[in-house]
mmCIF file of the N, C-alpha and C atoms, coordinates in Angstrom:
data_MODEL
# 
_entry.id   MODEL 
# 
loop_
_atom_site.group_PDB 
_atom_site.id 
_atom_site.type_symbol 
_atom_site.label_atom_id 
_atom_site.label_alt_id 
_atom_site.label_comp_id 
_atom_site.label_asym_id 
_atom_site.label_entity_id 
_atom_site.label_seq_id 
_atom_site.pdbx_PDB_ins_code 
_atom_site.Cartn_x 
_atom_site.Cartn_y 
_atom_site.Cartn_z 
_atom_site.occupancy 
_atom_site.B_iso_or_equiv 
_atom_site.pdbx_formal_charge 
_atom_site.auth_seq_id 
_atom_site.auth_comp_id 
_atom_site.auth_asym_id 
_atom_site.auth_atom_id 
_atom_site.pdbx_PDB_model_num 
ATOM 1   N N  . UNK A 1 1  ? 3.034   52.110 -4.141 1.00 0.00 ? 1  UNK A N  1 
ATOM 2   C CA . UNK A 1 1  ? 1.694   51.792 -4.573 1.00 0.00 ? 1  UNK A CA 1 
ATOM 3   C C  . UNK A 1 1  ? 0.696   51.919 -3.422 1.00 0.00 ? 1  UNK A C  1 
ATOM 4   N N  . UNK A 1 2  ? 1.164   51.537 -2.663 1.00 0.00 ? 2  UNK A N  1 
ATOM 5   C CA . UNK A 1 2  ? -0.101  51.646 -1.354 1.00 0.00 ? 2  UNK A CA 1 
ATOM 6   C C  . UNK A 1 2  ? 0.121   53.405 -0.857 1.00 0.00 ? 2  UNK A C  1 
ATOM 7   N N  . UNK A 1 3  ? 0.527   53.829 -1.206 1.00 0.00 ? 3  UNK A N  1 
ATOM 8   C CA . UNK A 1 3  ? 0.930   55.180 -0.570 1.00 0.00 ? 3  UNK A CA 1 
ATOM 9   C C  . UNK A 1 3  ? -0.482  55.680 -1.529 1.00 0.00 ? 3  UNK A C  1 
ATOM 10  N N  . UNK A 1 4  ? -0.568  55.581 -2.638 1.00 0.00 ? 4  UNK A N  1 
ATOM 11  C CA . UNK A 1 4  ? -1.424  55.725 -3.633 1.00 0.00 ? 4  UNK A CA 1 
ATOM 12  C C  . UNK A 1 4  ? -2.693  55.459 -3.240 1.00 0.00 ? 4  UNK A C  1 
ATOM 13  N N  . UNK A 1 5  ? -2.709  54.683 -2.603 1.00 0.00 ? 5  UNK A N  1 
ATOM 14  C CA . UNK A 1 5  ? -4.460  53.676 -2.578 1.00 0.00 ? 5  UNK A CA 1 
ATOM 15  C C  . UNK A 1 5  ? -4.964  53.343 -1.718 1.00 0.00 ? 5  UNK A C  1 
ATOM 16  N N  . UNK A 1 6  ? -3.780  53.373 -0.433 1.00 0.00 ? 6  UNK A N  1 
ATOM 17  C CA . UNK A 1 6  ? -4.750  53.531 0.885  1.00 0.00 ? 6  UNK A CA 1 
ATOM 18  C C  . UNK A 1 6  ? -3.994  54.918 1.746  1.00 0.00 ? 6  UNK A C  1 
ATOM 19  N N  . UNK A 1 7  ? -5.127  54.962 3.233  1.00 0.00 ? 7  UNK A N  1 
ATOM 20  C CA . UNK A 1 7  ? -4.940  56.289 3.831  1.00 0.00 ? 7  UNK A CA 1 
ATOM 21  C C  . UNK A 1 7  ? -3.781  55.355 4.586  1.00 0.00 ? 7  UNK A C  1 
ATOM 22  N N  . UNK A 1 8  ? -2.627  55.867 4.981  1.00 0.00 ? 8  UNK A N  1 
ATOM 23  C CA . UNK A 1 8  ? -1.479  55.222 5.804  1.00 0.00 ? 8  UNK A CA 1 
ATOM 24  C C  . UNK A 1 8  ? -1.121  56.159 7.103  1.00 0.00 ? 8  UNK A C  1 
ATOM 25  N N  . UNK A 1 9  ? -1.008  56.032 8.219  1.00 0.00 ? 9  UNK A N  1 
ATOM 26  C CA . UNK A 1 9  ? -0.320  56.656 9.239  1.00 0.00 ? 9  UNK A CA 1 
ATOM 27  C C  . UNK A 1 9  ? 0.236   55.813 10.069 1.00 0.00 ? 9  UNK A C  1 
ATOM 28  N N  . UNK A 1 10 ? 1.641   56.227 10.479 1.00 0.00 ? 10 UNK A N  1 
ATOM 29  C CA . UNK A 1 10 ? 2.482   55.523 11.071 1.00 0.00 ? 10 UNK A CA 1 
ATOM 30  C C  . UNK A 1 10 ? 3.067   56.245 12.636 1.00 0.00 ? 10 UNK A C  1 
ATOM 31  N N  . UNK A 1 11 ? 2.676   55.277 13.490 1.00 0.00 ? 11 UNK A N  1 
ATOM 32  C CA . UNK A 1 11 ? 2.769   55.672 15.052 1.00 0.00 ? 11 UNK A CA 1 
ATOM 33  C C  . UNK A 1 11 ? 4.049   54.990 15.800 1.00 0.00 ? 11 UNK A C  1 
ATOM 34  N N  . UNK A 1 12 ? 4.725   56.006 16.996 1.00 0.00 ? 12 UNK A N  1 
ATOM 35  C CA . UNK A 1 12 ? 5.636   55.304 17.980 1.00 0.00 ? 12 UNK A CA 1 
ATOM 36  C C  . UNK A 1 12 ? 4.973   54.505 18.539 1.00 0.00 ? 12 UNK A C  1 
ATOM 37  N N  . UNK A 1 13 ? 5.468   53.778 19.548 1.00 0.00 ? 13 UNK A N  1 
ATOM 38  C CA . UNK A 1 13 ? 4.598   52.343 20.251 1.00 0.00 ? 13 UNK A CA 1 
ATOM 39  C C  . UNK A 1 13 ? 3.904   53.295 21.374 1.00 0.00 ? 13 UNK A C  1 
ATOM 40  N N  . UNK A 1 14 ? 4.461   54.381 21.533 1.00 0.00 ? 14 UNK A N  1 
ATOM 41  C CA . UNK A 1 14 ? 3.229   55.195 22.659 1.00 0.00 ? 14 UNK A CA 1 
ATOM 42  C C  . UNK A 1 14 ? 1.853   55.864 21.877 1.00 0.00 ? 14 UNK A C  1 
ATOM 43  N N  . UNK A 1 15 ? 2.044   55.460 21.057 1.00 0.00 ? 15 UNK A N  1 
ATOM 44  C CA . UNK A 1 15 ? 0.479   56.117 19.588 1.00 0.00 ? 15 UNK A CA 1 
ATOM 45  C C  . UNK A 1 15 ? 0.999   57.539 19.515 1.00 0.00 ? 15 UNK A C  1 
ATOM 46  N N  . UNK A 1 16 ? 2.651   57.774 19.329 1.00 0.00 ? 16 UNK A N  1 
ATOM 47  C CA . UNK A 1 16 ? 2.285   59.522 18.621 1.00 0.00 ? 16 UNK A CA 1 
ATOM 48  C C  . UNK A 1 16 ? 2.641   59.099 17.333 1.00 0.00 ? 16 UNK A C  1 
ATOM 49  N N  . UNK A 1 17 ? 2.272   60.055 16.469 1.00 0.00 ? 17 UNK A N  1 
ATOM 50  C CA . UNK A 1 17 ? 2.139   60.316 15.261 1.00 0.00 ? 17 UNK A CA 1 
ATOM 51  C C  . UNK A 1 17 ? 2.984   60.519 14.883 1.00 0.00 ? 17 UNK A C  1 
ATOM 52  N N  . UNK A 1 18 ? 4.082   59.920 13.748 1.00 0.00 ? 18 UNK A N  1 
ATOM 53  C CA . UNK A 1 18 ? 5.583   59.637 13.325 1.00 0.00 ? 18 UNK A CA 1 
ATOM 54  C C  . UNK A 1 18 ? 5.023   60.753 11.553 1.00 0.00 ? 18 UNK A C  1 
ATOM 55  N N  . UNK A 1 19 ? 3.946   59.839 10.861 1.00 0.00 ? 19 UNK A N  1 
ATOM 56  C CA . UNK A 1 19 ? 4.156   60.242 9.145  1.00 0.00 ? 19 UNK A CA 1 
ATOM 57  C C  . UNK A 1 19 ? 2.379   59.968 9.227  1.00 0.00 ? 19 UNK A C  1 
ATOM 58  N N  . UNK A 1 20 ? 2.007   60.653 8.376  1.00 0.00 ? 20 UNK A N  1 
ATOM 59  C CA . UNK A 1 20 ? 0.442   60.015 7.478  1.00 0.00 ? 20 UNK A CA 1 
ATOM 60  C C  . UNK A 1 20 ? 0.500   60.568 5.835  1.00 0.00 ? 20 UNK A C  1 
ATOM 61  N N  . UNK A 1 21 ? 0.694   59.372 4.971  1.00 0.00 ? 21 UNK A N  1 
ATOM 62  C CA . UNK A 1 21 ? 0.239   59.788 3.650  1.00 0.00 ? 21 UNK A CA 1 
ATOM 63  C C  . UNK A 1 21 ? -0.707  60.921 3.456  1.00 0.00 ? 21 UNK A C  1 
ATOM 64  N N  . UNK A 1 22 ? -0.842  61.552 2.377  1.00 0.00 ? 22 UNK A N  1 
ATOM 65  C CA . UNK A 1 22 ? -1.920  62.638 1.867  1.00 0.00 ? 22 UNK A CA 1 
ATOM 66  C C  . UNK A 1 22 ? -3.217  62.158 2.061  1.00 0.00 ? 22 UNK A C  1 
ATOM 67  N N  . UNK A 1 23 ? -3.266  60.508 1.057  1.00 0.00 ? 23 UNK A N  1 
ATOM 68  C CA . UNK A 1 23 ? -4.406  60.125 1.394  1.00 0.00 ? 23 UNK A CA 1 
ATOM 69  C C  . UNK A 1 23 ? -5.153  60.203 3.189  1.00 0.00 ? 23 UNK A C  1 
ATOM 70  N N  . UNK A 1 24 ? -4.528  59.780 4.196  1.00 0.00 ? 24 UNK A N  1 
ATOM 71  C CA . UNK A 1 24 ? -4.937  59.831 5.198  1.00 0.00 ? 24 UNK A CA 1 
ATOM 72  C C  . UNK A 1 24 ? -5.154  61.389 5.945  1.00 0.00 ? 24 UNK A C  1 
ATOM 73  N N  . UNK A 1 25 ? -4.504  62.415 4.872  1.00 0.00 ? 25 UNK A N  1 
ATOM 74  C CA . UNK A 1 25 ? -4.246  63.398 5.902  1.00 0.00 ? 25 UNK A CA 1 
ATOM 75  C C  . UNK A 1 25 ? -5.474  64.218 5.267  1.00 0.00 ? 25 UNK A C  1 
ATOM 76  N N  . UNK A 1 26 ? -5.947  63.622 3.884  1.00 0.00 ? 26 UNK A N  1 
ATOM 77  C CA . UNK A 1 26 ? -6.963  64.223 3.318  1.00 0.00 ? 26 UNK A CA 1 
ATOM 78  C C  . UNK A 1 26 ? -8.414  63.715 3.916  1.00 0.00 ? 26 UNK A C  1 
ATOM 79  N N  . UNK A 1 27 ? -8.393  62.187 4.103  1.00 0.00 ? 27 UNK A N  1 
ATOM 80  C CA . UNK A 1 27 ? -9.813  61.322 4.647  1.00 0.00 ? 27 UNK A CA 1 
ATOM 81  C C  . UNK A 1 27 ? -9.719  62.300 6.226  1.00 0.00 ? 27 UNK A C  1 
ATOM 82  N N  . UNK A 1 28 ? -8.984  62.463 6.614  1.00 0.00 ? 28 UNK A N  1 
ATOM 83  C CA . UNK A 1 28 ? -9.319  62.651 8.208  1.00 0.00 ? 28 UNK A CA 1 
ATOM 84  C C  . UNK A 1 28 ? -9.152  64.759 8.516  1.00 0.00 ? 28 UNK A C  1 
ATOM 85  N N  . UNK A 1 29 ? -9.219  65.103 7.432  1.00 0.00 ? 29 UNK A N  1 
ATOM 86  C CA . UNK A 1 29 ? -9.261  66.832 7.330  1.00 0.00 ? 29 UNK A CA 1 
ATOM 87  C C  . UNK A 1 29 ? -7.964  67.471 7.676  1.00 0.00 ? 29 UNK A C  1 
ATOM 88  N N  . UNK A 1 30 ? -7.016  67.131 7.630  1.00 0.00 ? 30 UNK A N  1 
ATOM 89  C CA . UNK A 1 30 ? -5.716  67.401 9.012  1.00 0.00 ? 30 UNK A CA 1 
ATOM 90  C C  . UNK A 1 30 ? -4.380  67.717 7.771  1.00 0.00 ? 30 UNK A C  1 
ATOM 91  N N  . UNK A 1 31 ? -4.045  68.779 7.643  1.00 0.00 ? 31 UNK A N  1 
ATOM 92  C CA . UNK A 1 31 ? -2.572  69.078 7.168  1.00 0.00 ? 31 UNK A CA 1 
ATOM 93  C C  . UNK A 1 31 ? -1.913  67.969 8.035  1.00 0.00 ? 31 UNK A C  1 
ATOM 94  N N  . UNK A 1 32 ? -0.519  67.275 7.436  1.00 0.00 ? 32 UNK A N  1 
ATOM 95  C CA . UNK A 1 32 ? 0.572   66.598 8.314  1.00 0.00 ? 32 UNK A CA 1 
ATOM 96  C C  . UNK A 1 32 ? 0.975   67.314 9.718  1.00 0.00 ? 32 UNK A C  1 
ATOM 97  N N  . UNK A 1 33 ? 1.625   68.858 9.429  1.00 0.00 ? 33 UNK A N  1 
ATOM 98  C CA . UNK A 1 33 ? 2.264   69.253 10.251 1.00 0.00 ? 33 UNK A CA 1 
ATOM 99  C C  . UNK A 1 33 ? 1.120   69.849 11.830 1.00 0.00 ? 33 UNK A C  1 
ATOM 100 N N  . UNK A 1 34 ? -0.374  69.364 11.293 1.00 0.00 ? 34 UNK A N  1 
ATOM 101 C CA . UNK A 1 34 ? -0.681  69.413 12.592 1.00 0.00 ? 34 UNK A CA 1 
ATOM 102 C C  . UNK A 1 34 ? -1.365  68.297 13.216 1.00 0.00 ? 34 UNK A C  1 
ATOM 103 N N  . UNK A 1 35 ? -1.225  67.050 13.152 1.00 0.00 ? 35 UNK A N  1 
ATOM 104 C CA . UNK A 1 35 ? -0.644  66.225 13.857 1.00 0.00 ? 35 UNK A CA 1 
ATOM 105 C C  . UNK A 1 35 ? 0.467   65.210 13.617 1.00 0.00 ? 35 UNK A C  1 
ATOM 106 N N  . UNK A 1 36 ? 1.498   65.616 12.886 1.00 0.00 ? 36 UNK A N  1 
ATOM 107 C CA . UNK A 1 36 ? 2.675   64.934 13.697 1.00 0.00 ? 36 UNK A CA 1 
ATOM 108 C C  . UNK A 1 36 ? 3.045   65.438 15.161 1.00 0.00 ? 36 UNK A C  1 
ATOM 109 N N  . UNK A 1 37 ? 3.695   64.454 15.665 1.00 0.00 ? 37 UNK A N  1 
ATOM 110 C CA . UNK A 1 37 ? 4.211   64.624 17.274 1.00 0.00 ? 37 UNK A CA 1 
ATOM 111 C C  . UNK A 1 37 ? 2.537   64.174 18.011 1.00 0.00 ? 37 UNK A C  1 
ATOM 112 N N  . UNK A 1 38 ? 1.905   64.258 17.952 1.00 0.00 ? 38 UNK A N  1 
ATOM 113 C CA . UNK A 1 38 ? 0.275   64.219 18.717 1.00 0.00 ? 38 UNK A CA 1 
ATOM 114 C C  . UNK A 1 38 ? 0.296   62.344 18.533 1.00 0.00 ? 38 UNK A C  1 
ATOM 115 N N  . UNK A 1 39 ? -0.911  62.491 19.721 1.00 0.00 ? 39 UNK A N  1 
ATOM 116 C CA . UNK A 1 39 ? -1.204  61.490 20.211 1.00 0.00 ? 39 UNK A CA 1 
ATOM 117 C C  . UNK A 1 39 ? -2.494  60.880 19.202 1.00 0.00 ? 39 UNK A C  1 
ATOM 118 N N  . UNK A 1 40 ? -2.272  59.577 18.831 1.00 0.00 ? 40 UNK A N  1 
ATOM 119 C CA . UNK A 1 40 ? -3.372  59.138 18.378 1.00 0.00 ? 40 UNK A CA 1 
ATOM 120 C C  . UNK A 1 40 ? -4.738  59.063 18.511 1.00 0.00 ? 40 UNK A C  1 
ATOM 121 N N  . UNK A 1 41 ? -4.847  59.445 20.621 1.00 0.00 ? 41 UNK A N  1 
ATOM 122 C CA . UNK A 1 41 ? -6.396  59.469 21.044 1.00 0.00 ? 41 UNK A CA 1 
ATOM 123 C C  . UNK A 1 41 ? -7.097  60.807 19.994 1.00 0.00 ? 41 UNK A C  1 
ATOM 124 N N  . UNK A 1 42 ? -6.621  61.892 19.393 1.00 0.00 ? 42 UNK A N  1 
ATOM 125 C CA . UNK A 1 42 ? -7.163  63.013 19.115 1.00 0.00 ? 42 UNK A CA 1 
ATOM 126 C C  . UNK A 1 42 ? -8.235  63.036 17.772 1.00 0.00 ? 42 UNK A C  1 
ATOM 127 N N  . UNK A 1 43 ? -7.786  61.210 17.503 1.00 0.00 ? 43 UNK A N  1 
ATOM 128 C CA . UNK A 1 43 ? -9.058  61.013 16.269 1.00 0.00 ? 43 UNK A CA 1 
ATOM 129 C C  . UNK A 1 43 ? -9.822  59.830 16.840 1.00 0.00 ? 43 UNK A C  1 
ATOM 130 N N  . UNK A 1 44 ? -10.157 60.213 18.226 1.00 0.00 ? 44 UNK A N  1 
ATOM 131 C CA . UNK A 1 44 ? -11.085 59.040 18.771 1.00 0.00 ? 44 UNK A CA 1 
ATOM 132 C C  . UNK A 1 44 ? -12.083 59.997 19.541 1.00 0.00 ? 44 UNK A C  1 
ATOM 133 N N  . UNK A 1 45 ? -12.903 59.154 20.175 1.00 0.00 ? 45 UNK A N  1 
ATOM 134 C CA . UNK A 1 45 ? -14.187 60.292 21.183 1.00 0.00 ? 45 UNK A CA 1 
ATOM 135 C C  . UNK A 1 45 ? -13.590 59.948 22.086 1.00 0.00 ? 45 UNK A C  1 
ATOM 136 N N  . UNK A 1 46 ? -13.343 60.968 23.042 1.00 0.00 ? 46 UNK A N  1 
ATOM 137 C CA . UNK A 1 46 ? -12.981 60.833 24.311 1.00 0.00 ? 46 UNK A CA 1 
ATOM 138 C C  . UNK A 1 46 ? -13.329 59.752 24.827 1.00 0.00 ? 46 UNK A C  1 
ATOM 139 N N  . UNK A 1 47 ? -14.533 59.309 25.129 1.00 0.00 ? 47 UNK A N  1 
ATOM 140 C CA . UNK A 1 47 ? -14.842 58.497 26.227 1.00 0.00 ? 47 UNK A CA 1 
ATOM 141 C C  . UNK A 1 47 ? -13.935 57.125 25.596 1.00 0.00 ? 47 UNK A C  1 
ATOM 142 N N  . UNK A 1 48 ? -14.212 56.787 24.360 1.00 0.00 ? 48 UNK A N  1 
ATOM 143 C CA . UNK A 1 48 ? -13.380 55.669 24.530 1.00 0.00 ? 48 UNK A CA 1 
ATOM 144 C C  . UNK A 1 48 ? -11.353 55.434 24.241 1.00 0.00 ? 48 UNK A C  1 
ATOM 145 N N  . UNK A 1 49 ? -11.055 56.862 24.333 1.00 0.00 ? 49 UNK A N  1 
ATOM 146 C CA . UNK A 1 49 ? -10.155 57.368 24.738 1.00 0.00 ? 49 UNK A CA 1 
ATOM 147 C C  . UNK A 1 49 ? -9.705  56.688 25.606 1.00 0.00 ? 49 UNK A C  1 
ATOM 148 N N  . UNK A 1 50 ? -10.624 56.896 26.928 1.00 0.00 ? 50 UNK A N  1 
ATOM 149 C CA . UNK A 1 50 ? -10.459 56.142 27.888 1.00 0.00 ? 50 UNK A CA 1 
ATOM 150 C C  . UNK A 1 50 ? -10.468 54.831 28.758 1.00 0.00 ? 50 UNK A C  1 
ATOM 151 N N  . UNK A 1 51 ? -10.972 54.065 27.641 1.00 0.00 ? 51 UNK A N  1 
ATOM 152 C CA . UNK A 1 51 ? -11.639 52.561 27.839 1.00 0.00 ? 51 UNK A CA 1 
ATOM 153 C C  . UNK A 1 51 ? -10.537 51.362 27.931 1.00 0.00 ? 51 UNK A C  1 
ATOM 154 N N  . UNK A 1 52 ? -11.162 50.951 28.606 1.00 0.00 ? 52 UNK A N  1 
ATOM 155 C CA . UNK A 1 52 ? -10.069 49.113 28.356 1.00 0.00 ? 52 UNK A CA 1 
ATOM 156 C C  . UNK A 1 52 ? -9.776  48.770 26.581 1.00 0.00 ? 52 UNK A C  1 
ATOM 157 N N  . UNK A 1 53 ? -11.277 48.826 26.123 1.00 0.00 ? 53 UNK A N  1 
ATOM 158 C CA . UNK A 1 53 ? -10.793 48.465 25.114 1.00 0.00 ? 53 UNK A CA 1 
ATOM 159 C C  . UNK A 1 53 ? -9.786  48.997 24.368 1.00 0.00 ? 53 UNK A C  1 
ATOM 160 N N  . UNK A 1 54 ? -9.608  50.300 24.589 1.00 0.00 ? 54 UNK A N  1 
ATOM 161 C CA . UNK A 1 54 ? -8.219  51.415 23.638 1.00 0.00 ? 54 UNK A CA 1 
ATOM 162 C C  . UNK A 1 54 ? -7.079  51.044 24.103 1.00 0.00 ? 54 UNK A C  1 
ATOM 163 N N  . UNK A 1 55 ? -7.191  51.102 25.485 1.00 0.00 ? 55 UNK A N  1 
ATOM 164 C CA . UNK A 1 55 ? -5.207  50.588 26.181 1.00 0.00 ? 55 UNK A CA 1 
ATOM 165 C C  . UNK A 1 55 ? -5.048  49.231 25.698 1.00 0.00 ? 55 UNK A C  1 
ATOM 166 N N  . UNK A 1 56 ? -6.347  47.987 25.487 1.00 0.00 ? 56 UNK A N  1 
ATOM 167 C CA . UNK A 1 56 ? -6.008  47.031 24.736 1.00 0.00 ? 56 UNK A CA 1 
ATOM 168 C C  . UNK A 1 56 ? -5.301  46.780 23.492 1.00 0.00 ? 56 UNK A C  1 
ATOM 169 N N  . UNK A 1 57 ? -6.216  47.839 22.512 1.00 0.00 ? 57 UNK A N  1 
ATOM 170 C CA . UNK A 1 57 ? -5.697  48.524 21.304 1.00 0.00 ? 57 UNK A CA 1 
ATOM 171 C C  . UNK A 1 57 ? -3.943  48.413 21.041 1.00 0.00 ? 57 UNK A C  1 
ATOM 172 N N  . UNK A 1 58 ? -4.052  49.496 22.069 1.00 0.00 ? 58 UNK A N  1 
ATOM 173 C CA . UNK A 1 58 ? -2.542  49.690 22.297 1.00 0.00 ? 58 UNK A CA 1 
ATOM 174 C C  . UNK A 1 58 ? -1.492  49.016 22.704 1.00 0.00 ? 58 UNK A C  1 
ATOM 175 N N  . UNK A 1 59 ? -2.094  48.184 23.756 1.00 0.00 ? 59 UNK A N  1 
ATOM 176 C CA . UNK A 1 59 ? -1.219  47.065 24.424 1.00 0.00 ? 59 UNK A CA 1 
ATOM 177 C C  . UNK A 1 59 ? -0.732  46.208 23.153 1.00 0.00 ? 59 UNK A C  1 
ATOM 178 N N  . UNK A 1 60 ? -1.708  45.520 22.364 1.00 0.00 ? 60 UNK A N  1 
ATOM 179 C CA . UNK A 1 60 ? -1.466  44.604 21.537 1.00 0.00 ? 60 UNK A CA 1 
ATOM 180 C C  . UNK A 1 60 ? -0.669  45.093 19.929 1.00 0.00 ? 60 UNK A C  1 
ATOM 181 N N  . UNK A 1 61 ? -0.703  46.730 19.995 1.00 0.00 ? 61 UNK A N  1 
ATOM 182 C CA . UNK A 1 61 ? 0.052   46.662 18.961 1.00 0.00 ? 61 UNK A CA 1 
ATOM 183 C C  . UNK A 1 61 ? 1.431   46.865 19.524 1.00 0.00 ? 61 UNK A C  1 
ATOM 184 N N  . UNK A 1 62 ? 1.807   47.406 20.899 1.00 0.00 ? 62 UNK A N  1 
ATOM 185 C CA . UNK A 1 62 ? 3.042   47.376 21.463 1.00 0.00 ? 62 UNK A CA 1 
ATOM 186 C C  . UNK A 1 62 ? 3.654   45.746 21.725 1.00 0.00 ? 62 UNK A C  1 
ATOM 187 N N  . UNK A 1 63 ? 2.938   44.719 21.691 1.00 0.00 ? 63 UNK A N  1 
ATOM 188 C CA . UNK A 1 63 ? 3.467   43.605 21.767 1.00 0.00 ? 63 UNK A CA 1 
ATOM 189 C C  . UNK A 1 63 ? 3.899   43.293 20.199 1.00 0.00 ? 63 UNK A C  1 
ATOM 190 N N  . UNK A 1 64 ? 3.132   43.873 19.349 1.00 0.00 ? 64 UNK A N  1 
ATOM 191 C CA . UNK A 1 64 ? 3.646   43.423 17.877 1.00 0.00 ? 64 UNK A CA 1 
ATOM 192 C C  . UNK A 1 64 ? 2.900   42.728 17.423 1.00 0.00 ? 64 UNK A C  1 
ATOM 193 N N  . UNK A 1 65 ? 1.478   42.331 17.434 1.00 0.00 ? 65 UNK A N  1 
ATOM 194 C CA . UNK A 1 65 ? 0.714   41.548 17.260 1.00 0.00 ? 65 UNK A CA 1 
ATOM 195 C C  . UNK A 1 65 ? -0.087  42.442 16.344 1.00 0.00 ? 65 UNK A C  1 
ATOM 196 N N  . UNK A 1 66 ? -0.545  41.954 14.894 1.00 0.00 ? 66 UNK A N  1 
ATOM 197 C CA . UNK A 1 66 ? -1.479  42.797 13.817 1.00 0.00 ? 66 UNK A CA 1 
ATOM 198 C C  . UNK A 1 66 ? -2.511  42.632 14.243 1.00 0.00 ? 66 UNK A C  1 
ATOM 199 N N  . UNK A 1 67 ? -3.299  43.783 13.930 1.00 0.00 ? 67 UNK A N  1 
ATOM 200 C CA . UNK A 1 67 ? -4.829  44.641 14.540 1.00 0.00 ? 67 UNK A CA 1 
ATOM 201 C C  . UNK A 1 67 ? -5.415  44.987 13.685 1.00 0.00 ? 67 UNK A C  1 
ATOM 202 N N  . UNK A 1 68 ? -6.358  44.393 12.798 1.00 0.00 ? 68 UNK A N  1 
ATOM 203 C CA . UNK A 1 68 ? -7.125  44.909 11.825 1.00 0.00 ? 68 UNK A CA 1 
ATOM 204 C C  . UNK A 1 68 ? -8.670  44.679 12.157 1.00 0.00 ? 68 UNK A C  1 
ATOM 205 N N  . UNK A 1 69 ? -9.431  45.784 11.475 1.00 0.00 ? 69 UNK A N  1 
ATOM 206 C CA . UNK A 1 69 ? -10.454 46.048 12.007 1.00 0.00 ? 69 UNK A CA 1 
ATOM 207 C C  . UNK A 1 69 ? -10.678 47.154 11.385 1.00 0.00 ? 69 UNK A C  1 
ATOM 208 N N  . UNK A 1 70 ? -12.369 47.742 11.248 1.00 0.00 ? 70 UNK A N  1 
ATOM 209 C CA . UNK A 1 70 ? -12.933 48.939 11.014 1.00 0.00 ? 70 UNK A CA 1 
ATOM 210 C C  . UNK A 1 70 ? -12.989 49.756 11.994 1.00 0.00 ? 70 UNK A C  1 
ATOM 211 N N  . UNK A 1 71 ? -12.160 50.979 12.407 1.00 0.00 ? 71 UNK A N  1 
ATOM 212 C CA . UNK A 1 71 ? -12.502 52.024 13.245 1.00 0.00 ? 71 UNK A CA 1 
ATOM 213 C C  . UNK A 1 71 ? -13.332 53.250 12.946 1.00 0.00 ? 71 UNK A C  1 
ATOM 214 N N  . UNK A 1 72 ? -13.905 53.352 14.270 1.00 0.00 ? 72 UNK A N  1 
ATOM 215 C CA . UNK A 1 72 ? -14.452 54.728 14.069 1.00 0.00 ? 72 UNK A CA 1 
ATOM 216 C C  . UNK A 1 72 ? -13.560 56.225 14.441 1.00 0.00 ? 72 UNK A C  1 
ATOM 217 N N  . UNK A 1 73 ? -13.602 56.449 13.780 1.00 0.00 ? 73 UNK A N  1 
ATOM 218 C CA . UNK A 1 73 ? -12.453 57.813 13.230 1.00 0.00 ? 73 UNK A CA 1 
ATOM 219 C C  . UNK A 1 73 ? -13.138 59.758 13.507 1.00 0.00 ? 73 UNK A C  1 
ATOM 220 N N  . UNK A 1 74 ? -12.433 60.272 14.255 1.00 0.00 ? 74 UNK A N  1 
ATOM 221 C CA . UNK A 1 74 ? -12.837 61.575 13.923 1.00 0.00 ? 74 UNK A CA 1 
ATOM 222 C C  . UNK A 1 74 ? -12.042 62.696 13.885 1.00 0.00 ? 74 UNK A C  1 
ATOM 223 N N  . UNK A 1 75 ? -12.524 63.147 12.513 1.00 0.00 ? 75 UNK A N  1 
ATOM 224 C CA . UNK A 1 75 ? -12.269 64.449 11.405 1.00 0.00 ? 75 UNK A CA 1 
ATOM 225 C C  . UNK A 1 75 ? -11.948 65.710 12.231 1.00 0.00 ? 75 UNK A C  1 
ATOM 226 N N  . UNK A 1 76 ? -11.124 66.279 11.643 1.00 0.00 ? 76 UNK A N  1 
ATOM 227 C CA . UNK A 1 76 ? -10.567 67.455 12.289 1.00 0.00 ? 76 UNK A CA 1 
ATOM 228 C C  . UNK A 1 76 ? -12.049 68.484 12.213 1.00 0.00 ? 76 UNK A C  1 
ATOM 229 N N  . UNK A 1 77 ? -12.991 68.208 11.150 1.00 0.00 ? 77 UNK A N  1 
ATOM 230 C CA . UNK A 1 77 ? -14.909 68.936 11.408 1.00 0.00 ? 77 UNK A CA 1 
ATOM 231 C C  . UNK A 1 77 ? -15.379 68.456 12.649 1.00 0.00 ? 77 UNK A C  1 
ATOM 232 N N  . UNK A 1 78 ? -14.972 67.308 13.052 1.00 0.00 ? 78 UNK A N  1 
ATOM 233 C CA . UNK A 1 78 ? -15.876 66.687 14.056 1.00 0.00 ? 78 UNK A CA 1 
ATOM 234 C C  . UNK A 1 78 ? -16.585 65.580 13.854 1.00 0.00 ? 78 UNK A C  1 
ATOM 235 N N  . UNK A 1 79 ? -16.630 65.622 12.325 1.00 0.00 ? 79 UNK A N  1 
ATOM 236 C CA . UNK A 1 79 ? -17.333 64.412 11.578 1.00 0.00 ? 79 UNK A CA 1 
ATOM 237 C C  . UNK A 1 79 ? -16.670 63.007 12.236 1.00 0.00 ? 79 UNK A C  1 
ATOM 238 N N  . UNK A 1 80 ? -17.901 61.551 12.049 1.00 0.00 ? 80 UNK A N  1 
ATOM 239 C CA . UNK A 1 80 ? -17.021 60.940 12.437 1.00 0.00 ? 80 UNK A CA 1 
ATOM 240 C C  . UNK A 1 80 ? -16.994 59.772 11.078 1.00 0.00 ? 80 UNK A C  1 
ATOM 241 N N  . UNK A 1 81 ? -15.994 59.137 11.139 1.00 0.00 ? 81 UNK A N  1 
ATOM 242 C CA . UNK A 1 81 ? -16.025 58.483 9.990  1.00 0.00 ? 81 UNK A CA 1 
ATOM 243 C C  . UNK A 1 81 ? -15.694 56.759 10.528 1.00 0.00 ? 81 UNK A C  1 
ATOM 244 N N  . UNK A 1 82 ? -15.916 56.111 9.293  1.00 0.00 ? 82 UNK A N  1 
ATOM 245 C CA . UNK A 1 82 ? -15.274 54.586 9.783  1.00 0.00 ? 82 UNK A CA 1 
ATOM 246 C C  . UNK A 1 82 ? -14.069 54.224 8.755  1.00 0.00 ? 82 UNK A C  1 
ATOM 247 N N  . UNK A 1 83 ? -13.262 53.896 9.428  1.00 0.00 ? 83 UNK A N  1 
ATOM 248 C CA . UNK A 1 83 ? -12.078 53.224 8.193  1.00 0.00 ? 83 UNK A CA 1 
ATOM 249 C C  . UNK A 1 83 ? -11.408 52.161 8.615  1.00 0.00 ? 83 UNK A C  1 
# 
């Protein structure tokens, strides 16, 4: 059911890209097979690519701790989106 109704992508604890439902692979412009294996920074803007706040991001989902929140997202157009 949720495969259905929301966009889903599922990451190693280093943020590569394991699976993303259709839904997600459709919201964000991207066939599966070109980003599985890739790094999660590649739907962010660089600069905060690079920020405390992202390795935070990361830190805290590598501890196992849930992270919810609206991100800003960007489209294999360039577009950027929030989800």
């Amino acid at each position: 059911m949720i495969d259905q109704t929301q966009a889903v992508i599922r990451f190693g604890l280093d943020g590569t890209i394991i699976s993303a439902n259709e839904n997600f692979c459709k919201t964000l412009e991207y066939p599966l097979a070109e980003i599985q294996g890739k790094h999660h920074r590649m739907f962010v803007d660089p600069s905060y690519a690079k920020s405390a706040e992202y390795r935070d991001f990361w830190d805290r989902l590598g501890r196992g701790e849930p992270f919810t929140d609206r991100f800003q997202r960007r489209c294999k157009s360039g577009r950027m989106i929030w989800i």
